[in-house]
TIDOLUM-811527 format. One record per residue: x, y, z of N, C-alpha, C in turn; residue number from 1. Coordinates in steps of 0.02 Angstrom, whole numbers, plus 32768, in hexadecimal, padded with zeros to 4 digits. Example, Ala and Ser with C-alpha at 12.3 -4.5 7.8 and 13.67 -1.06 7.14 Angstrom:
# TIDOLUM-811527
- nx_ny_nz_cax_cay_caz_cx_cy_cz_k
- 8294_7EE4_8186_8267_7F1F_8186_8294_7F5B_8186_1
- 8282_7F90_8162_82AC_7FCB_8165_8285_8002_818A_2
END
This chain:
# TIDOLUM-811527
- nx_ny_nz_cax_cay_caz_cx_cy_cz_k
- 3205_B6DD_D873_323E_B70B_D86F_3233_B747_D89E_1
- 320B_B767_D890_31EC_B790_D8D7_31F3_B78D_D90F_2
- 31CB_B744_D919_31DE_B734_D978_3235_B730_D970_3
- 3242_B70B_D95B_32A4_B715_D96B_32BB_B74F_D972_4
- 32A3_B77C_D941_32B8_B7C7_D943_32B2_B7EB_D983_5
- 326E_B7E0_D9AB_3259_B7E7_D9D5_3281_B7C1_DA14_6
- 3289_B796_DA0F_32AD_B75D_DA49_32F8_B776_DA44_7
- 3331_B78F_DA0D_3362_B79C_DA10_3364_B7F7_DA2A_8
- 3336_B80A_DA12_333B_B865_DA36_3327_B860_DA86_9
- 32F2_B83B_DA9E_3303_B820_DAE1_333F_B816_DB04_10
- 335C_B7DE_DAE9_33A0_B7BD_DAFD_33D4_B7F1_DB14_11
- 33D2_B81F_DADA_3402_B87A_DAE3_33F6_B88F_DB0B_12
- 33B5_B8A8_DB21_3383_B8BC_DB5A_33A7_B89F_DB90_13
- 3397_B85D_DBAC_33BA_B85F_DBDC_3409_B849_DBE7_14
- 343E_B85C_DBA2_3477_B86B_DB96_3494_B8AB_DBB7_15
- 3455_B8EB_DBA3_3472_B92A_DBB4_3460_B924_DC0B_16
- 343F_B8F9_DC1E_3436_B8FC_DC7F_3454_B8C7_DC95_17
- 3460_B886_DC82_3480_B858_DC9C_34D9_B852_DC96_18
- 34D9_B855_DC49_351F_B874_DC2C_352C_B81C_DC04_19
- 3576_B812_DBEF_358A_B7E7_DBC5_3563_B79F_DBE0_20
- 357B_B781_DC1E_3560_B753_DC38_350C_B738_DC34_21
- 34DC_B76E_DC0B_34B9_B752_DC05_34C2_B726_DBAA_22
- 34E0_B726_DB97_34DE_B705_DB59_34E5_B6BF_DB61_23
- 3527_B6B3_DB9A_3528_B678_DBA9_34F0_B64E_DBCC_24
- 34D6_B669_DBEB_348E_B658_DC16_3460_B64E_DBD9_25
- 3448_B66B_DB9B_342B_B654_DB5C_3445_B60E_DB3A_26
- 3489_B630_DB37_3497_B5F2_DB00_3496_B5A2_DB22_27
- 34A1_B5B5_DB6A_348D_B572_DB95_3453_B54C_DB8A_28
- 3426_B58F_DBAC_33DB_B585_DBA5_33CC_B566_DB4D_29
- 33DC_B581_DB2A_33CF_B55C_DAE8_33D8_B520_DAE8_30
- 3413_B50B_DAF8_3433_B4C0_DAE7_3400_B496_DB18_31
- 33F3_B4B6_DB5B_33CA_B482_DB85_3392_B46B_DB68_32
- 3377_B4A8_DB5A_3313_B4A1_DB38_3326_B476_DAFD_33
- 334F_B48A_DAC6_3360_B474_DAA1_334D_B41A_DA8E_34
- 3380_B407_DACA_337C_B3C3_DADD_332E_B3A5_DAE0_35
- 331E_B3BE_DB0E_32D0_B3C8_DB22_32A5_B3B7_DB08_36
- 32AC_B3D7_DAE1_3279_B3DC_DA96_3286_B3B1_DA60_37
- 32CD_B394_DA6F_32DA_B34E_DA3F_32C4_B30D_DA5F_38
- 32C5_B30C_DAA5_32B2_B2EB_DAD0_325B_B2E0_DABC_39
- 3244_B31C_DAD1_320C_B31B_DABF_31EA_B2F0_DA73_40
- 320A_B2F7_DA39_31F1_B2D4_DA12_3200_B275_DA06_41
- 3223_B272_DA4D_320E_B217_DA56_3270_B219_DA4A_42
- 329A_B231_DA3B_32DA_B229_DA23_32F9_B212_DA5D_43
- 32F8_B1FE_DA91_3316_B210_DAD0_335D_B1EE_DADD_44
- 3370_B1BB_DA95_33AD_B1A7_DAA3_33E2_B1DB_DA89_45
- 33CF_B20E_DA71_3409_B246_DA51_3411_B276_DA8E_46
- 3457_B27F_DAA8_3473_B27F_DADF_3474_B2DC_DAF2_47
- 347C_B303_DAA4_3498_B344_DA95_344F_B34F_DA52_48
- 3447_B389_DA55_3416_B39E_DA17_3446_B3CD_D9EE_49
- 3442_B3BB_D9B3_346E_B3D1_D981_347E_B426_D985_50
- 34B1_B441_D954_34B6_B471_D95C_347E_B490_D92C_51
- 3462_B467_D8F0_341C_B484_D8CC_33F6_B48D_D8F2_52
- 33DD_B451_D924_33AB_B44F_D924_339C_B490_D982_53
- 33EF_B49C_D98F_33DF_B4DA_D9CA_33D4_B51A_D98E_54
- 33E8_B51D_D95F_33DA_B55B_D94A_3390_B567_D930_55
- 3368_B51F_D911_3335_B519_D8F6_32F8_B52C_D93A_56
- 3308_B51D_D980_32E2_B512_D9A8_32F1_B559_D9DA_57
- 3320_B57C_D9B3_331D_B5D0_D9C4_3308_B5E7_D9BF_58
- 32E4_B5DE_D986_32C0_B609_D941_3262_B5FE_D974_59
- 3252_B5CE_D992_320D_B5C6_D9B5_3202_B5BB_D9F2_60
- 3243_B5CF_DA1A_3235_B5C1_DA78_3222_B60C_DA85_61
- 31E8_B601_DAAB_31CF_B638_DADE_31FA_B665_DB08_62
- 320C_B691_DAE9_3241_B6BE_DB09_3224_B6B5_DB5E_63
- 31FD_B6C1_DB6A_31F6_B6BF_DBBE_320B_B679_DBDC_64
- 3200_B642_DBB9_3227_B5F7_DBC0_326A_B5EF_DBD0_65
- 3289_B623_DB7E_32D5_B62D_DB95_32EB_B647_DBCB_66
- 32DB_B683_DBD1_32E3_B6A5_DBFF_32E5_B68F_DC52_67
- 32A5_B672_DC5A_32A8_B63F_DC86_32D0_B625_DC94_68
- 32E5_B5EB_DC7D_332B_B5B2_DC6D_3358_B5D3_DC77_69
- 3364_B62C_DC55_33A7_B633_DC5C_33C7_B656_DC9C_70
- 3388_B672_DCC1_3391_B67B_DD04_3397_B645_DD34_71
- 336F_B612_DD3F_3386_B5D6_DD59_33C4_B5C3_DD6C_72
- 33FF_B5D5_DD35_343B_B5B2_DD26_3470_B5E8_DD72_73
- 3468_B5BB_DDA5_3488_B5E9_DDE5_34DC_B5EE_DDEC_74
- 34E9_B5FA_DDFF_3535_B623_DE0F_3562_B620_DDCA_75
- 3550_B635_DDA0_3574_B634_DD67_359F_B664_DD6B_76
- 35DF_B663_DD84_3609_B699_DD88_3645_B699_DD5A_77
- 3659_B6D9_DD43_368D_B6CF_DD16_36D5_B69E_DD29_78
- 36D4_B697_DD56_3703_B671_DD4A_36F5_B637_DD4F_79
- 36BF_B619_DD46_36AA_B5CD_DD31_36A4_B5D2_DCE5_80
- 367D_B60C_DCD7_368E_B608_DC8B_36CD_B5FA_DC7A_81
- 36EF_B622_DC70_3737_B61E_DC65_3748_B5E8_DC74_82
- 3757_B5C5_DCAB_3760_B57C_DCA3_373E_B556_DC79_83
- 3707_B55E_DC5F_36EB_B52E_DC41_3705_B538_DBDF_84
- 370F_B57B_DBF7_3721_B58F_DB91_3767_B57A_DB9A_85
- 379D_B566_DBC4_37CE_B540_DBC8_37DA_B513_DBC1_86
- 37A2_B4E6_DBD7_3791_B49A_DBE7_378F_B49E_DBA2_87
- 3757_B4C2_DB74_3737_B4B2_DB31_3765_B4AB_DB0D_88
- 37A2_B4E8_DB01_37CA_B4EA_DACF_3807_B4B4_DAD2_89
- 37FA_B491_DB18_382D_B456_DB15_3805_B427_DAFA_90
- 37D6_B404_DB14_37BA_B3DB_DAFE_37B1_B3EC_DAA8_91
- 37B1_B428_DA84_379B_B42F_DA36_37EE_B41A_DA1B_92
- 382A_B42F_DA39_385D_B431_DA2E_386C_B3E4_DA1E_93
- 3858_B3AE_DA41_3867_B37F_DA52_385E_B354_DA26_94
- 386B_B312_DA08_3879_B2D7_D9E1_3818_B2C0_DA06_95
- 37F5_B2B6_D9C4_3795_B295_D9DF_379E_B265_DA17_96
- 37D1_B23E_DA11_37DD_B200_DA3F_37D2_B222_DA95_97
- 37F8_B26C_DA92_37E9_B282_DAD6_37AE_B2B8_DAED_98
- 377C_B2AE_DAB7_3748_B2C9_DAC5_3715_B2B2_DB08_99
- 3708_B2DE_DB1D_36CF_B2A6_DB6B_369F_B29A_DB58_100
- 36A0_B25A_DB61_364C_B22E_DB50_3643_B1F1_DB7F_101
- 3609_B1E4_DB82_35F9_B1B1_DBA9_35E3_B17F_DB7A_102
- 3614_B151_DB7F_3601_B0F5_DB4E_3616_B0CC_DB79_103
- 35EC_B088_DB84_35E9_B063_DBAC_3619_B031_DB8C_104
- 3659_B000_DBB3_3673_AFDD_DB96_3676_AF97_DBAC_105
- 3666_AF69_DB78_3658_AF34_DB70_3690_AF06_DBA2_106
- 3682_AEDF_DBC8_36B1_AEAC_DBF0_36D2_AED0_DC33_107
- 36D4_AF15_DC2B_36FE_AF43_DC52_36C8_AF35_DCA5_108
- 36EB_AF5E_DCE4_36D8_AF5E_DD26_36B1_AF82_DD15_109
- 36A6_AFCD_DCF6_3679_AFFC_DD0D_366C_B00B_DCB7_110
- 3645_B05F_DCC1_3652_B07C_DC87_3680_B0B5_DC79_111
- 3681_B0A6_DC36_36B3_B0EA_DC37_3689_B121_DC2B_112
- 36A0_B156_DC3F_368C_B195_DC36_36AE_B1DE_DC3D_113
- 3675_B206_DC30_36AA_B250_DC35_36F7_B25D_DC5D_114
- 3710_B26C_DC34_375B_B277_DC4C_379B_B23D_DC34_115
- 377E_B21E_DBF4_37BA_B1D1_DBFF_37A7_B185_DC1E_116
- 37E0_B18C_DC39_37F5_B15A_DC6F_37C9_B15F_DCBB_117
- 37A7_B17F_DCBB_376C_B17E_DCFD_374C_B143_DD0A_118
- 373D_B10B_DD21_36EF_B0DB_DD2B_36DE_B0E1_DD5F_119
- 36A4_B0D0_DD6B_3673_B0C9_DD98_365F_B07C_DD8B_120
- 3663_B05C_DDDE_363E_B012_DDEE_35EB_B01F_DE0C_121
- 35DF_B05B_DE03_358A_B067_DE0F_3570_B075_DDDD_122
- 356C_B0B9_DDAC_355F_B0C5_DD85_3594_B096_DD38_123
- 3567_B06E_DD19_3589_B042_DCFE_356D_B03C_DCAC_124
- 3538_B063_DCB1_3513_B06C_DC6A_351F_B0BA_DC3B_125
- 353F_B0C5_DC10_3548_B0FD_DBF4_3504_B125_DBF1_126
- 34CB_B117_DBE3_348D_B12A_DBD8_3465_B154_DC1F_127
- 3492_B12F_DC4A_3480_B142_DC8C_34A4_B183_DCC0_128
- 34E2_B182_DC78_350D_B1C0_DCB2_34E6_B1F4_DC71_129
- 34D4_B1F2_DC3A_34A0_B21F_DC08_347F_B23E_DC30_130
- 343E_B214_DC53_33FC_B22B_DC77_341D_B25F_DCB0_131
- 3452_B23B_DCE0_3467_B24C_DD0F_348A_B298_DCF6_132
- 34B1_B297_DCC4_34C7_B2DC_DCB5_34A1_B31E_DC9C_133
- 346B_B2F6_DC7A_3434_B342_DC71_340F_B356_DCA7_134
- 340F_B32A_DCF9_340F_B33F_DD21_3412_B39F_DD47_135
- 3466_B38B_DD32_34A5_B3AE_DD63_3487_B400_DD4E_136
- 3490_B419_DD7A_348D_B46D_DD3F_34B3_B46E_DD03_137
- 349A_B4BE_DCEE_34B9_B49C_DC9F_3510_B4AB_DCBC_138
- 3514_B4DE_DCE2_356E_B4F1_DCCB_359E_B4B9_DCEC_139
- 3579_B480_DCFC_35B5_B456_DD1C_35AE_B416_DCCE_140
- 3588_B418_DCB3_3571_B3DE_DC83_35BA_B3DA_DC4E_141
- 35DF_B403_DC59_35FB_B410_DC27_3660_B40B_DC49_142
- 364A_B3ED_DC77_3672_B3D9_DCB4_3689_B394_DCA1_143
- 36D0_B37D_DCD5_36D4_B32D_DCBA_36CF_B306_DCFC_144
- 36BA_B2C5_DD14_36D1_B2C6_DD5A_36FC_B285_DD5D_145
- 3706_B2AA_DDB3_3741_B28F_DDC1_3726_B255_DE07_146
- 3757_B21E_DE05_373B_B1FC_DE44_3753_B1FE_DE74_147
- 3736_B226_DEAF_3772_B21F_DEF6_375A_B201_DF2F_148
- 3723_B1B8_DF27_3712_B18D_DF37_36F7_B154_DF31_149
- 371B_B11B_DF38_3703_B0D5_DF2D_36EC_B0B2_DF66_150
- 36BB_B09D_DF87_36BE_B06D_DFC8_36DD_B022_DFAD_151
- 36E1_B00E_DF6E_3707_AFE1_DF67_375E_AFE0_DF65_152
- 376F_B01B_DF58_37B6_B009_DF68_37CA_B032_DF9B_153
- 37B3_B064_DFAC_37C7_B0A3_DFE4_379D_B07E_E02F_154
- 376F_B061_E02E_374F_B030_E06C_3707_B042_E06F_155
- 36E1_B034_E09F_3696_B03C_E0C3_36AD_B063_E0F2_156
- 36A5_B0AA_E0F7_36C9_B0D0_E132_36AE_B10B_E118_157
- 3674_B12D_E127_3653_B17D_E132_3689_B1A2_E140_158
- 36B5_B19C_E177_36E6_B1C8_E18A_3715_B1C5_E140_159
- 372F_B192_E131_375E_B19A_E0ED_3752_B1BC_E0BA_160
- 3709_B1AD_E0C4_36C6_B1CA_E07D_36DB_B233_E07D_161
- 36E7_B23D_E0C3_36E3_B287_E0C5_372A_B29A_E0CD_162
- 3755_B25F_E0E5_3798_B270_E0C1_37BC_B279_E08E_163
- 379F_B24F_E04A_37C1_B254_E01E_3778_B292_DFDB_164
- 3759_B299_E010_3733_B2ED_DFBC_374A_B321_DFF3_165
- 3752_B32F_E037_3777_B35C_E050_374E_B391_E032_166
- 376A_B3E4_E012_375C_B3FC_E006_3739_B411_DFBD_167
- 3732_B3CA_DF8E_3730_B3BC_DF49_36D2_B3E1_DF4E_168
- 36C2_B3F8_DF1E_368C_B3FA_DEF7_3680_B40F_DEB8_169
- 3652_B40A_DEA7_3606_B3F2_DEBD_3616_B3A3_DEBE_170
- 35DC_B37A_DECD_35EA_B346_DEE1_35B2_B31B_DEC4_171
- 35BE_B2D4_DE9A_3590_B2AB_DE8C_35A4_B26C_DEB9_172
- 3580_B259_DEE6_3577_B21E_DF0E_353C_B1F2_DEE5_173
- 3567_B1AB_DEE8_354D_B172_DEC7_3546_B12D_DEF8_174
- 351A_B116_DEFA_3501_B0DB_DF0C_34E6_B0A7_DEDE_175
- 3507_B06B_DF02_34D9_B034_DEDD_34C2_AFFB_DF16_176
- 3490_B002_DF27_346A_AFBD_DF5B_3487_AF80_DF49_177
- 3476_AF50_DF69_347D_AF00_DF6B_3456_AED1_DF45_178
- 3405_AF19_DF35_33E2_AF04_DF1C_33D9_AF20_DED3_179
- 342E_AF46_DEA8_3425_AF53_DE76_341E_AF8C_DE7C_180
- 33F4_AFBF_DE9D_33DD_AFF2_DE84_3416_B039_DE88_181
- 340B_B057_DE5E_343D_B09D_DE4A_3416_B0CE_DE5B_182
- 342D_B0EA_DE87_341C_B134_DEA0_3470_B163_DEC4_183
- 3448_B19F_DEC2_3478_B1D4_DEF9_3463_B208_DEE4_184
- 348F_B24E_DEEC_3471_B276_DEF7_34A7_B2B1_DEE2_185
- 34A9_B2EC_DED1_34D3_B31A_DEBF_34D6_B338_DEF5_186
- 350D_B355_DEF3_351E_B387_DF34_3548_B3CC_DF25_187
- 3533_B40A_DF1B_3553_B42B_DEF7_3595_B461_DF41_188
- 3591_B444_DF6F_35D2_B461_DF9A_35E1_B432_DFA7_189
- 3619_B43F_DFE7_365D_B3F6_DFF0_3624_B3EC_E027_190
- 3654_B3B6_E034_3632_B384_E07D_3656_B3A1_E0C1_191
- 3688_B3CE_E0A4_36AD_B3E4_E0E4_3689_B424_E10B_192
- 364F_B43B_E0E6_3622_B45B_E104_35FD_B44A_E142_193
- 35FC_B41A_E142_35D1_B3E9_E186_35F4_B406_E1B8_194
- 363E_B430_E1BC_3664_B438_E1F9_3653_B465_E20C_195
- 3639_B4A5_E1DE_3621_B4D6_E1F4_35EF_B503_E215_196
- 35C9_B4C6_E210_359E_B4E5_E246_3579_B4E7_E281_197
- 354F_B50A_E2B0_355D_B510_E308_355C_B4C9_E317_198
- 3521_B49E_E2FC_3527_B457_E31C_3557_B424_E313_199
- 3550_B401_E312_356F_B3B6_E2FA_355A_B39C_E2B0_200
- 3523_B39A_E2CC_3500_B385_E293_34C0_B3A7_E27C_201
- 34DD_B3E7_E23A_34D0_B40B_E217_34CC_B40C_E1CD_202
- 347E_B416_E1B3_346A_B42A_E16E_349C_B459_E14F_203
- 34A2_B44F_E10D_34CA_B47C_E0EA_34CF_B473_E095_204
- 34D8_B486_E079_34D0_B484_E037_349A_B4C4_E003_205
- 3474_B4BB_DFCB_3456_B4E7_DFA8_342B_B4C7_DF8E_206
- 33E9_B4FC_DF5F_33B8_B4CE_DF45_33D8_B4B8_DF12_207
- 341E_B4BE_DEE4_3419_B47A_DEB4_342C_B432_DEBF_208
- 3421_B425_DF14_3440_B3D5_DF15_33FD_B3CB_DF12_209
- 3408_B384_DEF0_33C6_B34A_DECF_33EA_B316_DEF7_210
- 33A6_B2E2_DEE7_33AF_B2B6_DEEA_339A_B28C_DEAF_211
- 33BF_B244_DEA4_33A3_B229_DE65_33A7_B1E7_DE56_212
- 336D_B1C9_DE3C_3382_B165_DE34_3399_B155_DDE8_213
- 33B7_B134_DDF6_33C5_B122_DD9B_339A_B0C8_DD92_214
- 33AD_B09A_DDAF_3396_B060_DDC1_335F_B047_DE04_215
- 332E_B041_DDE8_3319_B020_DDB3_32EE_B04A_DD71_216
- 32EC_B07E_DD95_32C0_B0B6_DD69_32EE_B109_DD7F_217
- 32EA_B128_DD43_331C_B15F_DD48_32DD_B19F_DD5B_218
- 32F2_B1CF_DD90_32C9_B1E6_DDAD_32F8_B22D_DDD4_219
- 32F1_B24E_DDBC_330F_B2A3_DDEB_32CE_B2C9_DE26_220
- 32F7_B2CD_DE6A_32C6_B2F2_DE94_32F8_B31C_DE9C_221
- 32DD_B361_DE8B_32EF_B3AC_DEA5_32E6_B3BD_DEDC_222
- 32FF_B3F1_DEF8_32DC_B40E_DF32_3292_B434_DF29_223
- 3268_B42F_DF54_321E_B440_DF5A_3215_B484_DF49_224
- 3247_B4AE_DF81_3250_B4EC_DF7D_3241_B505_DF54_225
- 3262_B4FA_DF03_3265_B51E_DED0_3210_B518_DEA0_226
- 31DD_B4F5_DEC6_31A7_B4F7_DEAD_3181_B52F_DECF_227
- 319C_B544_DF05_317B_B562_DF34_315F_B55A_DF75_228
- 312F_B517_DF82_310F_B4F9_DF90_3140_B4C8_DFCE_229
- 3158_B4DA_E00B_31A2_B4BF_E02C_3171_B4D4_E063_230
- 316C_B495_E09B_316D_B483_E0D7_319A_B4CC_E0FE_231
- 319B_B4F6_E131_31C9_B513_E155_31FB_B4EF_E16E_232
- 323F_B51F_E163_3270_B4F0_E167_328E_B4B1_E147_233
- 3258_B496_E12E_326C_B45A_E105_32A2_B474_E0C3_234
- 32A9_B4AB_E0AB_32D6_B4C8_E08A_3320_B4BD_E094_235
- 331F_B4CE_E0DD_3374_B4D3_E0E1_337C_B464_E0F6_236
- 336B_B444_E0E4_3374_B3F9_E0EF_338E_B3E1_E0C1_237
- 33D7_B405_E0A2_33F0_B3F0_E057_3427_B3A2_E073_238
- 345A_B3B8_E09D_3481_B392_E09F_349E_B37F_E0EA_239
- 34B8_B355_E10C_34D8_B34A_E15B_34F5_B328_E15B_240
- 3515_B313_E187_354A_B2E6_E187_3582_B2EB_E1E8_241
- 3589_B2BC_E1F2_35B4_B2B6_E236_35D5_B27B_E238_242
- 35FD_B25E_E263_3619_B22D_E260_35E2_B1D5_E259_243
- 35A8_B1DC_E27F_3578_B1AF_E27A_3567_B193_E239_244
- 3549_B1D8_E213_3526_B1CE_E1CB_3525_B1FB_E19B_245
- 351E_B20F_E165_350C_B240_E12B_34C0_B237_E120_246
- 34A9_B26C_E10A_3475_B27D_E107_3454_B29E_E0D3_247
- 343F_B29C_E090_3424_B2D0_E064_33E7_B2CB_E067_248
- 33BA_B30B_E06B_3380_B31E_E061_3353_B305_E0A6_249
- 3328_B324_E0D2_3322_B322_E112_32D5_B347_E119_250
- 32B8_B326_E157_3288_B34F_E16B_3243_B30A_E157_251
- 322A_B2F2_E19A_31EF_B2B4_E191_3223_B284_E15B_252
- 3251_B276_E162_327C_B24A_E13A_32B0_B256_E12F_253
- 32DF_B214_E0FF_3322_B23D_E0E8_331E_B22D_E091_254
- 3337_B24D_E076_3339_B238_E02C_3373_B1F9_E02E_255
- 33A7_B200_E058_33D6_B1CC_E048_340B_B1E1_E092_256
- 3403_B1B0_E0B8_3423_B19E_E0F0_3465_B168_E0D8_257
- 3496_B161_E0E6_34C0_B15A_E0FF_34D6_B13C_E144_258
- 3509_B0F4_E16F_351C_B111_E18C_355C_B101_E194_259
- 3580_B107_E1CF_35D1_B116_E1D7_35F2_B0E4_E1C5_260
- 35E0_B094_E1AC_3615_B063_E19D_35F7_B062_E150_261
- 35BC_B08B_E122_35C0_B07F_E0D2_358B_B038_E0CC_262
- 3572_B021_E0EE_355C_AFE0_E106_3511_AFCF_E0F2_263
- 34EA_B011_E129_34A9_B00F_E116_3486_B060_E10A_264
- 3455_B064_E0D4_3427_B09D_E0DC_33EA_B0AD_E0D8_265
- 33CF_B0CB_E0C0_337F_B0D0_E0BA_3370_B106_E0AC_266
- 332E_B110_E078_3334_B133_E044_32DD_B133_E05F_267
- 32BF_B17C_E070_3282_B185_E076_326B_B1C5_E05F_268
- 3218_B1DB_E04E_3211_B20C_E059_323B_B242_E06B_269
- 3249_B290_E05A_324E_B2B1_E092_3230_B2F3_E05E_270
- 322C_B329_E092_3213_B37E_E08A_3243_B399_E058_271
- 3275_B382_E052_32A3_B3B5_E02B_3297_B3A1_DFEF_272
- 3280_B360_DFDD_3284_B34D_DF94_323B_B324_DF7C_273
- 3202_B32E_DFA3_31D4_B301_DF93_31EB_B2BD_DF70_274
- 3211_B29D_DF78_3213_B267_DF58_31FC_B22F_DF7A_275
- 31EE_B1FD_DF42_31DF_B1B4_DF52_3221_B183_DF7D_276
- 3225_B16A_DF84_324F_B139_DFA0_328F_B127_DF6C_277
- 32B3_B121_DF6F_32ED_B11D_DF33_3309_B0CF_DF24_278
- 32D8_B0B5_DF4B_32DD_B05E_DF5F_32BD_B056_DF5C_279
- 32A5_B004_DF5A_3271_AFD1_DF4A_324C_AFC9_DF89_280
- 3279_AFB1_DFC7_325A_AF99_E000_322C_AFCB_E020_281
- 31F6_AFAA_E034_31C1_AFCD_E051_31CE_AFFB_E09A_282
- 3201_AFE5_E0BB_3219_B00B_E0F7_3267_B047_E0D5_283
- 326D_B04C_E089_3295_B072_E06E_32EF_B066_E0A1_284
- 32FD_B021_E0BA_333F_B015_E0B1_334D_AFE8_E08A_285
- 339E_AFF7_E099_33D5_AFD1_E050_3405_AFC4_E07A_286
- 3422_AF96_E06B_3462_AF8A_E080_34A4_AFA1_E03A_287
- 34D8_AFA4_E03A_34EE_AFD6_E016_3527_AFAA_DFF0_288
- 3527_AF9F_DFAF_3561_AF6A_DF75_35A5_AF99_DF75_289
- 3589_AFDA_DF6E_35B8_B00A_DF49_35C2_B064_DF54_290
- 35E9_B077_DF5D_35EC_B0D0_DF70_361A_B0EE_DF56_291
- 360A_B10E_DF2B_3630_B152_DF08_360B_B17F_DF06_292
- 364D_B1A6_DF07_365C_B204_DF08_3674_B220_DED2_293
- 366A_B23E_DEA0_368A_B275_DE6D_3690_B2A6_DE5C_294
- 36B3_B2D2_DE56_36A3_B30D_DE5F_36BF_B335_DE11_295
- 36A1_B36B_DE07_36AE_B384_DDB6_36E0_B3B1_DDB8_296
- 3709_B3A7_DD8B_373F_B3D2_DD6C_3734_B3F8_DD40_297
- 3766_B439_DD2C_3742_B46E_DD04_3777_B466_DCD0_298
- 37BB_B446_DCEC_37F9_B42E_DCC2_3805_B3E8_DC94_299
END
């Protein structure tokens, strides 16, 4: 009872210097660790940690933990809040049937998931857009998405790929190989950024784009940066793109190449994300089954 006492006169503390917005940055941070810590005791198919068991696990997180976590949580600006306490009170308003969840449906093309009537022909396992969503930062988690690319019905065409998300973000790009495997990568600006800058073909993006496999083994690479420990330059190697190919994560490799007909890619090493190969094959190419784009709504 103490430490809480202690952990909530904190919280005020940096109320009277941060101001309202830090509460939301807590109560986030709660729900994340929260999870965490349910996770932690072997539970890992429970998707959300109860509302007991966030209040029970209030009562013993390391205020400097929270705190932590709740700085982490980047551009949280009021008016994403606000969209999102909009989003909430529709979705609370609403008949359970239109609650967002991810359940996989039996006989169907894809799965269903957040938002309805949405599927995905890559991501096809409910369990898998789970992993993939505790991913995302927290203030988009609470987001629904939307699809504004199929290479199966929109074509194999990079150029189409950056025609139809245009100015849309943040951005979840999905792949599925030939050989099965599920990967891609988050992208938290548009793709129409690639135009902006001096070269042709120019880095752009922030440290929260990841990269991530779901199949055959589920696996998140961050950017390096945020450990500290970053190659020079290898920092700014978030995202590229030109008419040739797309590009996430760069520098002695690519995390996930791309190129202009959707066809073939290759998935290696690189500086921005220490990661392993996101594929099986020993030379880290794929030839490519499947390509989607989605991007999150706050409505």
């Amino acid at each position: 009872c103490l430490d809480l006492c202690r952990t909530q006169i904190r919280v005020v503390d940096c109320f009277f210097i941060e101001g309202r917005k830090v509460f939301y940055r807590v109560a986030l941070s709660l729900m994340k660790l929260s999870h965490r810590n349910v996770e932690a005791q072997g539970r890992r198919h429970v998707t959300r940690a109860s509302l007991d068991e966030v209040k029970a696990y209030s009562k013993i997180v390391p205020f400097p933990t929270l705190l932590q976590c709740a700085f982490k949580i980047r551009n949280l600006s009021w008016r994403l809040i606000r969209q999102c306490q909009e989003t909430s009170r529709t979705v609370l308003s609403s008949s359970p049937a239109h609650v967002p969840k991810a359940a996989s449906t039996a006989g169907s093309e894809g799965a269903a998931i957040a938002g309805g009537d949405v599927r995905s022909n890559v991501v096809k396992d409910s369990k898998q857009w789970t992993a993939m969503w505790q991913w995302l930062p927290a203030r988009y988690q609470i987001m629904r998405p939307r699809r504004v690319f199929t290479s199966d019905d929109d074509g194999y065409s990079l150029s189409t790929l950056y025609d139809r998300c245009g100015k849309e973000e943040p951005l979840l790009l999905l792949v599925r190989s030939t050989a099965h495997e599920v990967f891609g990568a988050f992208i938290p600006v548009s793709l129409h950024s690639r135009l902006q800058g001096a070269k042709s073909f120019s880095y752009f993006g922030s440290g929260e784009t990841f990269i991530f496999s779901l199949l055959p083994d589920a696996k998140c690479c961050r950017w390096t940066g945020l450990g500290g420990d970053v190659e020079k330059g290898s920092a700014d190697y978030f995202v590229a793109g030109d008419t040739t190919c797309m590009v996430v994560g760069g520098g002695d490799g690519y995390g996930i190449w791309l190129d202009a007909s959707l066809d073939n890619g290759t998935s290696t090493r690189c500086t921005t994300f220490n990661n392993r190969s996101l594929v099986s094959a020993d030379d880290g190419n794929f030839r490519v089954a499947t390509v989607e784009v989605f991007t999150l709504d706050s409505e």
